[in-house]
C-alpha positions in Angstrom: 15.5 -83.6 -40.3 13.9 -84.8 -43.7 10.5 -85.9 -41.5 8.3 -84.1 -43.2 9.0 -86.0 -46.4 9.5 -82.5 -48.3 13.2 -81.9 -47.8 16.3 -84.2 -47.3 17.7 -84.8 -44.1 21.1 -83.6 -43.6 21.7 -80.3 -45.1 22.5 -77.9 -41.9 20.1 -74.9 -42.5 21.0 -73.1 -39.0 20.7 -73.6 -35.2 17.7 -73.1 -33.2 18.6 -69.8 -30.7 15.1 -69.1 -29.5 12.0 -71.3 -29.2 8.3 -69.3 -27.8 5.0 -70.1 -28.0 2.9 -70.2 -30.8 -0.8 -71.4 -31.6 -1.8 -74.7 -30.5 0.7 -77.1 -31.2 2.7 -75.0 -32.9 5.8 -72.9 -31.9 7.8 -70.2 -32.9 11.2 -70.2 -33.5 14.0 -67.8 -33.6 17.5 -69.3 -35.9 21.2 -68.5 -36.5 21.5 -69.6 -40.3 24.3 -71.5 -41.0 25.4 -69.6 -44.1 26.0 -65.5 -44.2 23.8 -65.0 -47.3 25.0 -61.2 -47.7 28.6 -62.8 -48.9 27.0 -65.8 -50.9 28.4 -66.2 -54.4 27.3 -69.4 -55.6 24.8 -71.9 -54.7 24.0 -75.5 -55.8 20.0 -76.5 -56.5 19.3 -80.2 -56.4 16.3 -81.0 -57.8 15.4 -84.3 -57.7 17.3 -87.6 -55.8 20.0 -89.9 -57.4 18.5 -92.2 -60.2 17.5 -95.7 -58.7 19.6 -98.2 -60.9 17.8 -100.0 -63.3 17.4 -104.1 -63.1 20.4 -105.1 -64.8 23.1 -102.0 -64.7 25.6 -102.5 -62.6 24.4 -104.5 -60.1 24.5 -107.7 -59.2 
């Protein structure tokens, strides 16, 4: 969800298939991951966000 200010929102990690209980407000959940990482060839690190433009490049 990007909420936690750590990661982006919008990258599809997996799908929730089991939620229990946990401690205090915590739970624990169970997930389908939404790649099959035991046929994974090639992946794509991103570390940092796109540049903010500068005053006076291409804007208006």
């Amino acid at each position: 969800s990007g909420l936690d200010g750590i990661y982006p929102g919008g990258f599809k990690v997996g799908s929730v298939t089991r939620v229990g209980d946990g401690e205090g407000l915590q739970k624990r959940i169970e997930i389908t991951t939404a790649v099959d990482f035991w046929t994974l060839e090639e992946v794509l690190v991103l570390l940092a966000g796109p540049a903010e433009d500068e005053p006076g490049e291409g804007g208006s």
